[in-house]
C-alpha positions as CSV (number, residue, x, y, z in Angstrom):
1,X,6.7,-2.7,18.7
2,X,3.4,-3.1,17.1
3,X,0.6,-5.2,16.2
4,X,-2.4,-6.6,16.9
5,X,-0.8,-9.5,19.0
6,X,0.4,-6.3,21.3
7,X,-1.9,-4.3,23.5
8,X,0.2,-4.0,26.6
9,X,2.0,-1.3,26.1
10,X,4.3,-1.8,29.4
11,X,5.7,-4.7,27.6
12,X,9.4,-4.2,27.5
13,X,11.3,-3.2,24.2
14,X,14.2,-5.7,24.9
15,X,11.0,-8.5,24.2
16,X,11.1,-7.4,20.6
17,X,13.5,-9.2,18.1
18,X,12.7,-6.6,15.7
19,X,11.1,-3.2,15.4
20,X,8.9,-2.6,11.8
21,X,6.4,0.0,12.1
22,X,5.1,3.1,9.7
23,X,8.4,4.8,11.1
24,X,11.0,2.8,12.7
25,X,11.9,-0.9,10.8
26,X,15.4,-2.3,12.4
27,X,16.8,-6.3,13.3
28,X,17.6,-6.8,16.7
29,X,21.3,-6.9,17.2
30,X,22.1,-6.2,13.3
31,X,20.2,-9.2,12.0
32,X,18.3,-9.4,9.2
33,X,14.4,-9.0,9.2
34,X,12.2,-11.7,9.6
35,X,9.3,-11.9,7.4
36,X,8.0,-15.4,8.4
37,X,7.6,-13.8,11.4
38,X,6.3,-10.4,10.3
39,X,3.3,-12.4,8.5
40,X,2.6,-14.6,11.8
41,X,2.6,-11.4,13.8
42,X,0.3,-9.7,11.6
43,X,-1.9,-12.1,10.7
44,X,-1.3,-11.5,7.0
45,X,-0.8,-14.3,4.2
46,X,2.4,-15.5,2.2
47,X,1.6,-14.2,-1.4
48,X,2.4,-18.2,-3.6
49,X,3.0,-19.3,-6.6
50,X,-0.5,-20.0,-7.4
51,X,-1.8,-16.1,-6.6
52,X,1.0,-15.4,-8.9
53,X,0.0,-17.5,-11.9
54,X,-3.6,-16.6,-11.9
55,X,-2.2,-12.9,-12.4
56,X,-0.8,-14.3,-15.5
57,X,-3.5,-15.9,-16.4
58,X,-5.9,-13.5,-16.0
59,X,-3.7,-10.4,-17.4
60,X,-1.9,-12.3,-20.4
61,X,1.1,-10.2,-19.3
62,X,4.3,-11.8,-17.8
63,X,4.3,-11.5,-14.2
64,X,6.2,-8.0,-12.7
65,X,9.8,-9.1,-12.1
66,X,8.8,-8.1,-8.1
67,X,6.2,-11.2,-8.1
68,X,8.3,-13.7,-9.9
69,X,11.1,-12.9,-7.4
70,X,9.2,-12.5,-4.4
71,X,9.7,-8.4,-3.6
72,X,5.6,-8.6,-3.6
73,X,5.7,-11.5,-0.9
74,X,2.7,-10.9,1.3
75,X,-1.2,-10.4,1.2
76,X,-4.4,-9.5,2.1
77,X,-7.3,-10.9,0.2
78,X,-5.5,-10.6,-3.3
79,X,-7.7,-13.2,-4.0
80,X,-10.8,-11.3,-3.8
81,X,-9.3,-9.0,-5.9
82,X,-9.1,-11.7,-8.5
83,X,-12.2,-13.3,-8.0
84,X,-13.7,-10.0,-8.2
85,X,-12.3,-9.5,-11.6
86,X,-12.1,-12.9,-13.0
87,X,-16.1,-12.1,-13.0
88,X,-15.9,-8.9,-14.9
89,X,-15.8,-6.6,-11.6
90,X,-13.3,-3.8,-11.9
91,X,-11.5,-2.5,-8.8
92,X,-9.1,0.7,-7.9
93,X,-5.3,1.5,-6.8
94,X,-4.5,3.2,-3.6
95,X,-1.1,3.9,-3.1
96,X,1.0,6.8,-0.9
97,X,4.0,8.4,-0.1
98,X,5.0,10.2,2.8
99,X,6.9,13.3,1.7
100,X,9.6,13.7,3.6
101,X,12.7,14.5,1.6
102,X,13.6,16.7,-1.8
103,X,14.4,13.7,-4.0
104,X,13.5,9.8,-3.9
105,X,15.9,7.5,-3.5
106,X,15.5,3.7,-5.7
107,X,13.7,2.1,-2.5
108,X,11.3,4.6,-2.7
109,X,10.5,4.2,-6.7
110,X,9.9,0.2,-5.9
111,X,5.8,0.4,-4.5
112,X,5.6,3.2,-7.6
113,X,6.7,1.0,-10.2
114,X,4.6,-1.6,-8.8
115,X,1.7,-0.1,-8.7
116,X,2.4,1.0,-12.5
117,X,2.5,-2.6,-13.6
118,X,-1.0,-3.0,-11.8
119,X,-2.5,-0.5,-13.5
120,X,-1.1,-1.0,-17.0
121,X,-1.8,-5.0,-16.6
122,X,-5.9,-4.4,-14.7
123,X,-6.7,-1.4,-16.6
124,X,-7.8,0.3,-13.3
125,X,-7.7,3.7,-11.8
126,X,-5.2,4.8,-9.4
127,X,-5.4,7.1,-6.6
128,X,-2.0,8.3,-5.0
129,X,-2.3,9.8,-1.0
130,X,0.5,12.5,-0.3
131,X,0.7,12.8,3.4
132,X,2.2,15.8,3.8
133,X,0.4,16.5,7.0
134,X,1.9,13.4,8.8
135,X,5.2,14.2,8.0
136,X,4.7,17.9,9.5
137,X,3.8,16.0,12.2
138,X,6.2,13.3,12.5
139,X,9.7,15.2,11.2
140,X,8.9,18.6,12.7
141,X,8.7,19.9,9.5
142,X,6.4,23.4,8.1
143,X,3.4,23.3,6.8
144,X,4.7,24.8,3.6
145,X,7.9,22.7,3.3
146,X,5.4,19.7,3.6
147,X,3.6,21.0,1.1
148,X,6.5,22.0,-1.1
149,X,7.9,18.7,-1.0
150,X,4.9,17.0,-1.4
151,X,4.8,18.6,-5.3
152,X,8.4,17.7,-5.3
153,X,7.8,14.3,-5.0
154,X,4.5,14.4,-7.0
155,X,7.1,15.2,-9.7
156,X,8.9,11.7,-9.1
157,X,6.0,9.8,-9.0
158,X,4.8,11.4,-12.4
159,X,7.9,10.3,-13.7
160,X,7.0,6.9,-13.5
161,X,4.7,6.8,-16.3
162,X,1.4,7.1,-14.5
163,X,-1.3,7.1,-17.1
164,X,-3.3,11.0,-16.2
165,X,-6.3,9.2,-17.3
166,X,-6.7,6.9,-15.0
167,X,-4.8,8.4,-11.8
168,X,-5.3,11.1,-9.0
169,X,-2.8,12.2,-6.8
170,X,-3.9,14.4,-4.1
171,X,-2.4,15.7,-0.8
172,X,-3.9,15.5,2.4
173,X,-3.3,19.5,3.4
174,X,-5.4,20.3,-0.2
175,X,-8.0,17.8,-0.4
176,X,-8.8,16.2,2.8
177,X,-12.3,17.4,3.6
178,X,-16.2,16.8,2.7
179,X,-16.8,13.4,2.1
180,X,-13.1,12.3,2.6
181,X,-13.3,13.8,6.1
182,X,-16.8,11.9,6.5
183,X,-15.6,8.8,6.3
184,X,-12.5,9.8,8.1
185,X,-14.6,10.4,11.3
186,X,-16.9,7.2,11.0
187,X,-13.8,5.4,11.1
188,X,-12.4,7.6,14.3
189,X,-15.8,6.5,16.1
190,X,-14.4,2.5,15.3
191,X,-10.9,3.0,16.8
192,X,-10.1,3.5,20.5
193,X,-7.5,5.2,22.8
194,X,-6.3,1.6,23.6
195,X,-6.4,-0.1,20.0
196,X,-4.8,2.7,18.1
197,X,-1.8,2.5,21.3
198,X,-1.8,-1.5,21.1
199,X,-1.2,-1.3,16.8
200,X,0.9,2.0,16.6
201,X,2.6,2.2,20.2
202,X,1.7,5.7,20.7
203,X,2.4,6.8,24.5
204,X,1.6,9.7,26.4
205,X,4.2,11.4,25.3
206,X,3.1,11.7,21.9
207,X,1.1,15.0,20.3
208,X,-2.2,14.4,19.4
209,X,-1.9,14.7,16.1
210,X,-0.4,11.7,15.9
211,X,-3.1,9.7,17.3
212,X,-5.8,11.4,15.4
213,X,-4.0,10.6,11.4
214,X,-4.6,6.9,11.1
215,X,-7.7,7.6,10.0
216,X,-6.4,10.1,7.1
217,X,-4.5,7.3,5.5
218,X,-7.4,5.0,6.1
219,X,-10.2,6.2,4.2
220,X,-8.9,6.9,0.8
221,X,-9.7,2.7,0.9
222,X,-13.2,3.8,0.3
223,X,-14.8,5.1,-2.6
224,X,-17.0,7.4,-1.5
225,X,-14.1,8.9,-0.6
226,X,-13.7,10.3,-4.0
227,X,-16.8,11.8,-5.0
228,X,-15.3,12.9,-8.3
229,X,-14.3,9.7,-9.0
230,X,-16.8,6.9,-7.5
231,X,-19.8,8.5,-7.1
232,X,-22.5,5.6,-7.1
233,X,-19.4,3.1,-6.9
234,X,-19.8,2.5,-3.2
235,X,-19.2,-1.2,-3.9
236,X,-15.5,-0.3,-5.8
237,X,-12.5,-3.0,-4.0
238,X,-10.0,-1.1,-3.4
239,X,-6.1,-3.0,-3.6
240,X,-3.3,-0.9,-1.7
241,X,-0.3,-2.0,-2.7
242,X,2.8,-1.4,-0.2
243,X,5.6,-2.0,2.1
244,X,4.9,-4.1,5.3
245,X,5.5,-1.7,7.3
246,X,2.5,-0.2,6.4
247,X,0.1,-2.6,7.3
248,X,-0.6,-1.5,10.8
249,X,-2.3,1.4,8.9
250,X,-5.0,-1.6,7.1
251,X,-5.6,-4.0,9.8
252,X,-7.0,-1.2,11.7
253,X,-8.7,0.2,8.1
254,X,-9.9,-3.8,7.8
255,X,-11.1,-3.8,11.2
256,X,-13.5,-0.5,10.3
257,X,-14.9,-1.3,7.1
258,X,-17.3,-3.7,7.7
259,X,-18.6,-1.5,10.5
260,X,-19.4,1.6,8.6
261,X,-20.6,-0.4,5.2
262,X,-17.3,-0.7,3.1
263,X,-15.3,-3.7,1.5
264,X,-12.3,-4.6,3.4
265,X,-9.0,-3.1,1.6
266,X,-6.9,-5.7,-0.1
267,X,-3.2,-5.1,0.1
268,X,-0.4,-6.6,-1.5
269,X,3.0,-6.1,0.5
270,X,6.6,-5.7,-0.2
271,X,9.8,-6.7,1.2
272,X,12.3,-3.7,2.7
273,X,14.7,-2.5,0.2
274,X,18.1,-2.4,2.2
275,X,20.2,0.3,3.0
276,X,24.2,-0.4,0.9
277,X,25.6,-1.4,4.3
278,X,23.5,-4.6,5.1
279,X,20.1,-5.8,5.4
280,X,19.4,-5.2,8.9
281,X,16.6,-2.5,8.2
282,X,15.4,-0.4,5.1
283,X,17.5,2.2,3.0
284,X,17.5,5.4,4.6
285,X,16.6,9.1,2.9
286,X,18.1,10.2,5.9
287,X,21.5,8.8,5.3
288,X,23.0,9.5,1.8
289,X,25.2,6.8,2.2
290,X,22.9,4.2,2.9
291,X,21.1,5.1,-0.4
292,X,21.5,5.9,-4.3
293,X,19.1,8.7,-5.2
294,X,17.2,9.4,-8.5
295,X,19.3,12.6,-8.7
296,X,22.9,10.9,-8.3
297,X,25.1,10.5,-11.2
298,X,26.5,7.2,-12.5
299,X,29.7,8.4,-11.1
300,X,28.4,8.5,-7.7
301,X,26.4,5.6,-8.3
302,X,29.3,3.7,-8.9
303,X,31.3,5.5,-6.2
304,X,28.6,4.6,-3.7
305,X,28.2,0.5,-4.5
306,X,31.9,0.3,-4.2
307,X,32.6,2.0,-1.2
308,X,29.6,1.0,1.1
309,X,27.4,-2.0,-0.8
310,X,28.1,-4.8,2.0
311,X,29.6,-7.7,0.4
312,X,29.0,-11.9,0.3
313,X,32.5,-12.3,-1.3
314,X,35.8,-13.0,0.5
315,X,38.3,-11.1,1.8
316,X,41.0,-12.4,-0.8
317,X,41.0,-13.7,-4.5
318,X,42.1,-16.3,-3.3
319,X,40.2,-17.1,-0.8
320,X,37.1,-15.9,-2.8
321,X,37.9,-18.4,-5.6
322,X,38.2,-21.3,-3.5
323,X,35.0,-20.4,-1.0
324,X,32.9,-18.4,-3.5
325,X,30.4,-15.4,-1.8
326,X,27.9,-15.7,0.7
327,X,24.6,-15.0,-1.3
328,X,22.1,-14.5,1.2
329,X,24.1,-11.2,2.5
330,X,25.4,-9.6,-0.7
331,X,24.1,-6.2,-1.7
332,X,24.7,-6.1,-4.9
333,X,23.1,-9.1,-5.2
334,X,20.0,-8.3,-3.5
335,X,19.6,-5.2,-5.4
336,X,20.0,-6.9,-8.8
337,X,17.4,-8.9,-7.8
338,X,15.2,-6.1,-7.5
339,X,16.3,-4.7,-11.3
340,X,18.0,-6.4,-13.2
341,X,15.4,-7.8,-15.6
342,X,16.7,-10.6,-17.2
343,X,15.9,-13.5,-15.2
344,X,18.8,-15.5,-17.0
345,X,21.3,-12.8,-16.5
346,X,20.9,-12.9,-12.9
347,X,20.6,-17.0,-12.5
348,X,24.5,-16.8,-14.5
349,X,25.4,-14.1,-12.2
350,X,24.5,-16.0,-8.8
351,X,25.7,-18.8,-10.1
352,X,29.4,-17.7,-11.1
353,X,29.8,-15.8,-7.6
354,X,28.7,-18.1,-5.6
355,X,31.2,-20.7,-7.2
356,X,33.8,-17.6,-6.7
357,X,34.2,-17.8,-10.5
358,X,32.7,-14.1,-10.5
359,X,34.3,-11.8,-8.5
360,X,32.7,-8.8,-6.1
361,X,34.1,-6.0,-8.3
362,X,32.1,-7.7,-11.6
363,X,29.0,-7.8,-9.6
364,X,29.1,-4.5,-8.1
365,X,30.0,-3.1,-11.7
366,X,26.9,-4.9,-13.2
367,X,25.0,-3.1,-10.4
368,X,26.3,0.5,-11.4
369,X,25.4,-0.2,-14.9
370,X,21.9,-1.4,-13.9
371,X,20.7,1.1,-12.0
372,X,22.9,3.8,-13.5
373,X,20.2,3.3,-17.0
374,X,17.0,2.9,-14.3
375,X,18.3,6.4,-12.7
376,X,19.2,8.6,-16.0
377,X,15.5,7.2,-17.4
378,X,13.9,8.3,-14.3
379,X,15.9,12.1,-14.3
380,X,15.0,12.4,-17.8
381,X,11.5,11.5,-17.3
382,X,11.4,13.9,-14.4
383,X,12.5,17.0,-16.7
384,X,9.4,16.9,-18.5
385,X,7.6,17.1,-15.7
386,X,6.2,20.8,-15.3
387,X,4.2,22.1,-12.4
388,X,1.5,22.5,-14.7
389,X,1.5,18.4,-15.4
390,X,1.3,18.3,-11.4
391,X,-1.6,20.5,-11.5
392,X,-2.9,18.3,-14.2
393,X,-2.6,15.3,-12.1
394,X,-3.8,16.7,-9.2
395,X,-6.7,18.6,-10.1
396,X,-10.2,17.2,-9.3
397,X,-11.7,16.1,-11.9
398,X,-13.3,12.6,-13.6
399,X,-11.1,10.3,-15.3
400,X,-12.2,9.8,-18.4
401,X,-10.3,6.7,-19.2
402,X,-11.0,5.1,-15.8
403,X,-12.3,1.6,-16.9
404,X,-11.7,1.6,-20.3
């Protein structure tokens, strides 16, 4: 129900084969989403092989298992990014989250360890947007449970081996003001009543505040947003890696930049992660059972995949070994594709199931075991994480390592 391709907003909901916005992604009908069709409607580029080998050339790192398998699968000027550096011109990291929930689930540590991998592999600094004020706004919560759970999740985040000397995280409710809120008013002056309604189908029944935060999650694309950080850096790229469903947010940041002096953000986009019960949207905080959290135990990780990860494979043994599973609809497959690391592994794996020579108990075992180690790393990281590391991270302050 968004998108640059629709202003009218009279057009009827029924039109849409599928909803993916900031806050709503869901398939028509229970289907699966289309991103062939999510990159025609917003005008954004398929991320190939050859994007994907230049990173490896220009890095001399293997490419993030998310590239080689296509998580990362979309783009926006990536390859200014890389033309950019290729000629010795550093950039910087944006990336956010939304705080809306106590703990993270795995969907949610995907963009995170993505954006780690950048910034290991480019050297680059890293600046992370908590939007605490959005979700006051959008899930009704407090002011100070926004905040609170803002540090929460600054906690996870940390945990993902962020290096302090090259990355920022702020929240908007704390830092959002001076030149931040500068730039976040030239960009107001860009947008209109109509476009901000056509890209995010706000109606007239929707607060104000709503209308007026695009701009808040715009402008830390710019520089000179950071005082602390770029001052006299006005010409920094900025590369936003993210979900899809964030790109609403861009194309109306990509539309302003030019406007009031900046370079257009690049962005790098991901596929949804899905919830256990099917692919037809993303997996849910709002629904335990839809996903496994950082703070479950392998016991309920386990418990979980077997009770509600949808399956490819047949309904008998028999059956199943004569017919083999139905890859392209198989949880457990779709989720080892996102972590299991060994390319190898998961070639044997997809091969013996879909031959039926591998049954759906093996596969979702594999699955507890994999994300079972990804989630006790992650909770043990997380324990050493004080609220004096948050302050650390979140104080302003240069970064002394920035470039190096």
């Amino acid at each position: 129900m968004e998108g640059e391709k629709r202003e009218n907003q009279n057009q009827a909901a029924e039109e849409e084969d599928q909803i993916v916005n900031p806050w709503e992604v869901a398939a028509k009908d229970g289907g699966k989403i289309d991103y062939d069709k999510l990159i025609d409607k917003f005008g954004c580029q398929r991320l190939d092989q050859t994007l994907i080998d230049r990173v490896h050339r220009l890095t001399g790192r293997p490419p993030h298992v998310f590239l080689r398998r296509g998580v990362f699968f979309a783009h926006r000027d990536f390859n200014e990014i890389l033309d950019a550096y290729e000629k010795g011109k550093k950039f910087y990291l944006y990336t956010g989250r939304g705080p809306s929930s106590e703990a993270l689930h795995i969907g949610h540590l995907v963009p995170f360890m993505f954006t780690k991998y950048l910034q290991d592999v480019f050297r680059v600094p890293l600046v992370i947007q908590l939007t605490d004020d959005e979700k006051c706004m959008w899930k009704n919560l407090t002011v100070e449970e926004s905040q609170r759970l803002a540090r929460e999740n600054a906690k996870d985040i940390i945990a993902c081996g962020f290096d302090i000397t090259r990355t920022f995280i702020f929240s908007d409710f704390d830092y959002v003001g001076g030149a931040f809120y500068k730039n976040m008013v030239k960009v107001a002056k860009c947008v209109t009543l109509n476009k901000v309604q056509g890209i995010f189908g706000f109606s007239g029944e929707d607060h104000i505040g709503k209308i007026s935060f695009p701009p808040v999650q715009a402008v830390p694309s710019f520089p000179s947003s950071f005082p602390h950080l770029f001052a006299g850096k006005d010409d920094l790229r900025c590369l936003i890696p993210c979900a899809i469903d964030q790109d609403p947010y861009f194309r109306m940041t990509r539309d302003a930049a030019p406007r009031i002096g900046y370079h257009k953000p690049s962005l790098i986009e991901s596929t949804f992660f899905p919830a256990l019960q099917g692919e037809t949207g993303k997996m849910s905080a709002s629904d335990p059972n839809s996903a496994i959290y950082v703070t479950d135990s392998a016991k309920v990780i386990k418990s979980k995949i077997n009770k509600y990860a949808f399956s490819g494979g047949q309904d008998s043994v028999e059956k199943h070994r004569q017919l083999g599973a139905n890859l392209e609809v198989d949880i457990s497959v779709k989720y080892l594709n996102f972590f299991l690391e060994d390319d190898a592994e998961l070639e044997h794996i997809k091969t013996e199931y879909a031959a039926g020579r591998m049954l759906t108990g093996e596969v979702k075992g594999r699955l507890g075991s994999v994300l079972s180690e990804i989630v006790e790393r992650h909770r043990a990281a997380r324990a050493s994480v004080t609220d004096e590391v948050v302050d650390a991270f979140m104080a302003v302050r240069p970064l002394p390592n920035m470039f190096d």
